[in-house]
C-alpha positions in Angstrom: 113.3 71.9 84.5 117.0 72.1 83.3 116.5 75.1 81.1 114.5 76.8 83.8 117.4 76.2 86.3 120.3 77.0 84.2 123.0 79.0 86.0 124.4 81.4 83.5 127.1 83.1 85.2 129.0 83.1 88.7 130.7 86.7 89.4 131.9 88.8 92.8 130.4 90.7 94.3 131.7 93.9 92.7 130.5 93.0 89.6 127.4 91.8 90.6 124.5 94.3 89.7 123.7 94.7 93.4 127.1 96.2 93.6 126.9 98.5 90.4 123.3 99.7 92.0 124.9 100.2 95.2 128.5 101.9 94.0 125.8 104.7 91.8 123.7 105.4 95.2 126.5 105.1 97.7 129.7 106.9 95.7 132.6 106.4 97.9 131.0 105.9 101.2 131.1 102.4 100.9 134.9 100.5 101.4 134.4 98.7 98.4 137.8 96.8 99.1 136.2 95.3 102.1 133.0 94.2 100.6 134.0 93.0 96.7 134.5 89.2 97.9 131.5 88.6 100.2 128.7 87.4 97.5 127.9 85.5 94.7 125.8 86.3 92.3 123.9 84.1 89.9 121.9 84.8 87.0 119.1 82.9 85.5 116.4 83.6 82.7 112.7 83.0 83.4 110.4 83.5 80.3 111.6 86.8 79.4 113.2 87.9 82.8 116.3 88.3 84.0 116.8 87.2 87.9 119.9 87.6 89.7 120.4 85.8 92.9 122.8 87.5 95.6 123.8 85.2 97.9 126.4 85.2 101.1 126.7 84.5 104.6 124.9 86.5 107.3 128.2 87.9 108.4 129.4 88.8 105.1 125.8 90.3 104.1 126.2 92.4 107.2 129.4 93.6 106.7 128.2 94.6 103.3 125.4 96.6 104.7 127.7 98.1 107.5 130.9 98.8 104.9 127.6 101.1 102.8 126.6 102.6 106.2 122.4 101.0 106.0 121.1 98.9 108.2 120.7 95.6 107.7 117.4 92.4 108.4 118.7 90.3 111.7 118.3 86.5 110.4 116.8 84.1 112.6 118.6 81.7 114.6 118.3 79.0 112.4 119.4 80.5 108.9 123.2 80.9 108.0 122.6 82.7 104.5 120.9 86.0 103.2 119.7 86.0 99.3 118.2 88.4 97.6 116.9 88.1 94.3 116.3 91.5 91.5 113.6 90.3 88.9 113.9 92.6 85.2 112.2 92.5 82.3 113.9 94.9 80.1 116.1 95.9 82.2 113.5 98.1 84.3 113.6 96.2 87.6 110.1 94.2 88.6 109.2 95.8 92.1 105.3 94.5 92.6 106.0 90.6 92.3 104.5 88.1 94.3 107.3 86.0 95.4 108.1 82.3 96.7 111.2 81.0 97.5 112.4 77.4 98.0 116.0 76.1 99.2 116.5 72.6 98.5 119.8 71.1 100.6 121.8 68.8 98.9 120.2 65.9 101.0 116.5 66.9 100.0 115.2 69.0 102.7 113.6 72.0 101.5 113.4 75.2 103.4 110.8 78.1 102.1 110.6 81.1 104.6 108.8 84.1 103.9 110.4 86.7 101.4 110.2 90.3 102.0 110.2 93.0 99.4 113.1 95.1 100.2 111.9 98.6 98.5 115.3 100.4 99.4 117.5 101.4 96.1 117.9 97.6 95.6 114.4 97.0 94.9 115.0 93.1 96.1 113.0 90.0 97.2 114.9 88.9 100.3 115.1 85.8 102.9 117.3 84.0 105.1 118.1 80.1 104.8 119.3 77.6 106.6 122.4 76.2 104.3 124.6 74.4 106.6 125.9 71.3 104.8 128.6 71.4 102.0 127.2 70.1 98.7 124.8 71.6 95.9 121.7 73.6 96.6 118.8 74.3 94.2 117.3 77.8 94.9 113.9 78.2 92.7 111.7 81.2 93.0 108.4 81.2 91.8 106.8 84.6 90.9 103.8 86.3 89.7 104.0 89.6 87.6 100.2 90.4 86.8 97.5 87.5 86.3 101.3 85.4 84.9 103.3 82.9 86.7 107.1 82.7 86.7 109.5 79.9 87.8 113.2 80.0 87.8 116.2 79.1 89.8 120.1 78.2 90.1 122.2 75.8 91.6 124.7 77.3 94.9 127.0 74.9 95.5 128.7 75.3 99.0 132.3 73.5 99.4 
């Protein structure tokens, strides 16, 4: 389980490759200088793939979305984070995926909402979580590319 939930790198937002996707289809509309500190990005390897996990606050995901002028999903009342996770193989992004995701809090409780396949030039799996408490979460996705399972993850650590 350790080698499936190694964490490779932590990076902003501006050099996460949500950000380089969104700076080639947005240009200058976008006020990058607002935007490049509102997520973290993670980046794990799962048999082959490459998943990068976007994750920030709801306010900072929807000033992101506002600051490149698209609209944005409304989280529930219980959720406090948006993540959205790109799947490659390749580098040719995964878009027919079946996805799972699972939160785990850093008291055990595990949250697993419904993903939904974000089609837009991102071409991400996305969900909102309930991740109130400081400490370390595990975020695991399980996926299925074909007839072929997938499992991979990182840990967020909220402080």
């Amino acid at each position: 389980m350790e080698k499936v939930l190694l964490a490779i790198a932590a990076g902003i937002i501006i050099n996460s490759p949500a950000m380089a996707e969104m700076k080639r289809n947005h240009g200058s509309t976008a006020k990058m200088e607002d935007v490049k500190h509102q997520m973290e990005t993670l980046e794990a390897k799962a048999d082959g793939f490459d998943v990068s996990f976007d994750i920030s606050t709801h306010n900072e995901y929807q000033m992101m979305m506002k600051a490149m002028k698209m609209g944005f999903m409304k989280p529930t009342a219980d959720t406090t984070h948006h993540i959205a996770v790109s799947i490659k193989k390749g580098g040719i992004k995964v878009e027919d995926a079946a996805v799972n995701m699972k939160v785990i809090s850093p008291d055990g409780k595990e949250d697993t909402p419904m993903l939904t396949y974000n089609p837009d030039m991102m071409a991400q799996y996305v969900g909102h979580f309930n991740m109130r408490e400081k400490g370390k979460y595990q975020v695991i996705i399980l996926f299925k590319v074909g007839e072929d399972t997938h499992q991979g993850g990182v840990y967020y650590e909220i402080k």
